[in-house]
C-alpha positions in Angstrom: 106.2 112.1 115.3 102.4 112.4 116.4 99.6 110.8 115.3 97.1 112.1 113.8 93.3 111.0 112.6 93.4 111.8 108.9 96.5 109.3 107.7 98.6 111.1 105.4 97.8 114.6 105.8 101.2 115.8 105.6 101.7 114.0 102.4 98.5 115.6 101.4 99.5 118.8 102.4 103.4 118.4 101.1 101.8 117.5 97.6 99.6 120.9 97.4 102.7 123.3 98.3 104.4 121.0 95.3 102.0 122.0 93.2 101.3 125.0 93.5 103.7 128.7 93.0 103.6 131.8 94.9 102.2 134.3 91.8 104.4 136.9 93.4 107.9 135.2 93.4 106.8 132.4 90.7 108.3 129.9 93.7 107.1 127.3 95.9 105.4 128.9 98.8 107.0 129.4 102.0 105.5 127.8 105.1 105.0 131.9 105.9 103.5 132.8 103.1 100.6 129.9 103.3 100.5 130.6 106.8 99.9 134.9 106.3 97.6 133.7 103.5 95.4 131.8 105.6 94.6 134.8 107.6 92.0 136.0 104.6 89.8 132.5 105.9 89.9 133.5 109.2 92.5 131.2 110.2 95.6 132.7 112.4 99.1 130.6 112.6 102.7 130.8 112.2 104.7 129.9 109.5 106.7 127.3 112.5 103.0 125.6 113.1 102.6 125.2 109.3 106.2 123.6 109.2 105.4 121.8 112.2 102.3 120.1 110.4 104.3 119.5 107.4 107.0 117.3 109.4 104.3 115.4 111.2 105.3 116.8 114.4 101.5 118.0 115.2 98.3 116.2 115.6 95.2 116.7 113.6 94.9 120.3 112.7 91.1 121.9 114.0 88.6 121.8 111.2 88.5 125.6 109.7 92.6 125.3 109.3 91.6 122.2 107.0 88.9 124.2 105.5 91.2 127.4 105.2 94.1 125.5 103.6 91.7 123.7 100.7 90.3 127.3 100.7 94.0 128.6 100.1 95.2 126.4 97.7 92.0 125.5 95.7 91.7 121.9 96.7 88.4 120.1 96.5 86.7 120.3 100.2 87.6 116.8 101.0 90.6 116.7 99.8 92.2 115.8 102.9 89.6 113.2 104.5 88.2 110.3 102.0 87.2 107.1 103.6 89.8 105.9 106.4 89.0 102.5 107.5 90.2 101.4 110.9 92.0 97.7 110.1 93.9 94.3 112.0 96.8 95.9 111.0 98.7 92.0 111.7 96.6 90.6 108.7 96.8 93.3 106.5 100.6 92.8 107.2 100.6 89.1 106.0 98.6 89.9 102.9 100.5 92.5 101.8 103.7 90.1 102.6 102.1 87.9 100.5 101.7 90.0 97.7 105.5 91.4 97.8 106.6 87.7 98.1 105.2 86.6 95.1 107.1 84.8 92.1 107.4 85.1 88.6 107.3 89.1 88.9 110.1 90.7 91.5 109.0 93.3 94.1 109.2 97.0 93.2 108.9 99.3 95.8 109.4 102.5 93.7 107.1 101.3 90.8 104.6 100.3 93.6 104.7 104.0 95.0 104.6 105.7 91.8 101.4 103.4 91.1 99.9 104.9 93.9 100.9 108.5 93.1 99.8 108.3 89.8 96.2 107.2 91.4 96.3 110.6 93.6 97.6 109.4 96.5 100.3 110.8 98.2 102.4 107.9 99.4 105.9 106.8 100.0 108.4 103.8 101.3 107.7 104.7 104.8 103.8 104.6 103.8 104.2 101.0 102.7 106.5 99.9 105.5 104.0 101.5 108.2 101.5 99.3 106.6 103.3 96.1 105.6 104.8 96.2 109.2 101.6 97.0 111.2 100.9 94.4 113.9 97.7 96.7 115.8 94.9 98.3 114.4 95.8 100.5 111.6 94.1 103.4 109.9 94.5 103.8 105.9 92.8 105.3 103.2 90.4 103.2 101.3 91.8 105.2 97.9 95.6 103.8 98.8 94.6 99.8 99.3 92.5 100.2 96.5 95.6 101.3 94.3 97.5 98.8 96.0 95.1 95.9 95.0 95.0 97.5 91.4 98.7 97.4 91.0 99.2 93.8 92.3 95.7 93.2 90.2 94.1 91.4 93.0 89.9 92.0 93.8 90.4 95.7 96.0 88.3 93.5 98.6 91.0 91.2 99.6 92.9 94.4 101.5 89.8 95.6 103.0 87.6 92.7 103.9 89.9 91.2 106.1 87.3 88.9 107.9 86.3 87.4 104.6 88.4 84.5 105.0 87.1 82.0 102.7 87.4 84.1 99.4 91.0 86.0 101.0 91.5 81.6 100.6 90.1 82.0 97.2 92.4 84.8 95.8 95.7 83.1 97.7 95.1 80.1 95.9 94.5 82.1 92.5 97.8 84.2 93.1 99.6 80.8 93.6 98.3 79.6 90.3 99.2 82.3 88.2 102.1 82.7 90.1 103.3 78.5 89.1 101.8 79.2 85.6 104.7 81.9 85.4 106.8 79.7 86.9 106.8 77.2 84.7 105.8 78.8 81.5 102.5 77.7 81.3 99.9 79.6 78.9 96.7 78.1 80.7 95.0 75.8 82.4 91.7 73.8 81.9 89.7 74.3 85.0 87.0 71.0 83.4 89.1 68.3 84.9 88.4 70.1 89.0 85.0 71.6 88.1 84.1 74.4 90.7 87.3 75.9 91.3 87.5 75.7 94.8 91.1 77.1 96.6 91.9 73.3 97.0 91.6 72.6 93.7 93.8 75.4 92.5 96.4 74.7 94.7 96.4 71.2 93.4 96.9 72.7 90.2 99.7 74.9 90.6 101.7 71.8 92.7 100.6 69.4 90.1 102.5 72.7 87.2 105.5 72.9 89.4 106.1 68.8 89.7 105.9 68.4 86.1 108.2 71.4 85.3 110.8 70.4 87.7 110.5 66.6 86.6 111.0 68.0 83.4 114.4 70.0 84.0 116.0 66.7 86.1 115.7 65.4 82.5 
């Protein structure tokens, strides 16, 4: 497999020859067909190449092929690019551990991936895996964490700003809340008796939830 710049262009691409029919045959189109199409942009490959980019076994295709293939297919213009932010792909790694670990609601990778699709993103396991087991820098699409973050409803920040460490503290000890609250089968919690909600404080609460629950069952 080789790298390439723009992360998931060959999901990108994959998803427009899904969605789109040959009007002569009424069928997908063939990597030949796309690739003899092309030719009316000014763009000259082989239907191999086109395959080749497909199967991630190419790099980042030159700028008029990404022009000609929007061009072909009737994409928007930036269709393939969006904002792709460079990360610390280690703590992106723990927060998104941290987010499949959670309780009270189990872990669904395919739900999770359909989420994302159905927020027009092309994105799979191995998407999710690349990211969750990332320990360099890593390059994703802005869109993708923020359907991420909408899906595990946590602020779309906490997967970007990973240097904001105090409110990434913040949101931890929320999720641990809600999380105990679900736990043991609280409907809320006054925040009067701890005043500003600090992570300390939350975390306080969620223990305090849990001890009583479980002091509760031993009886």
């Amino acid at each position: 497999m080789v790298a390439s710049a723009l992360p998931g262009f060959a999901q990108r691409l994959n998803a427009l020859f899904d969605a789109s029919r040959d009007s002569m045959t009424g069928k997908p189109y063939t990597n030949v067909a796309v690739a003899h199409g092309l030719s009316t942009y000014g763009v000259t490959i082989s239907g191999s190449y086109l395959g080749k980019l497909r199967n991630e076994q190419k790099g980042e295709p030159g700028a008029s092929l990404v022009w000609a293939l929007t061009q072909f297919f009737g994409a928007p213009a930036d269709y393939f690019f969006g904002a792709v932010l460079t990360l610390d792909g280690r703590e992106l790694g723990r927060r998104l551990k941290i987010l499949e670990d959670r309780t009270g609601v189990p872990f669904d990778l395919a739900h999770l991936v359909a989420a994302v699709n159905a927020a027009g993103e092309p994105f799979g396991e191995s998407s999710w895996d690349a990211l969750r087991g990332s320990v360099d820098s890593v390059r994703a699409r802005r869109s993708v964490l923020d359907a991420i973050a909408d899906y595990f409803d946590v602020p779309r920040d906490y997967l970007v700003k990973l240097d904001d460490w105090e409110q990434a503290d913040l949101t931890e000890a929320q999720m641990d809340l809600v999380d105990a609250m679900r736990e043991t089968g609280s409907s809320g919690v006054s925040m009067r008796s701890v005043g500003q909600p600090t992570s300390g404080a939350l975390r306080a609460i969620a223990a305090a939830l849990r001890s009583s629950h479980a002091a509760a069952t031993r009886q």
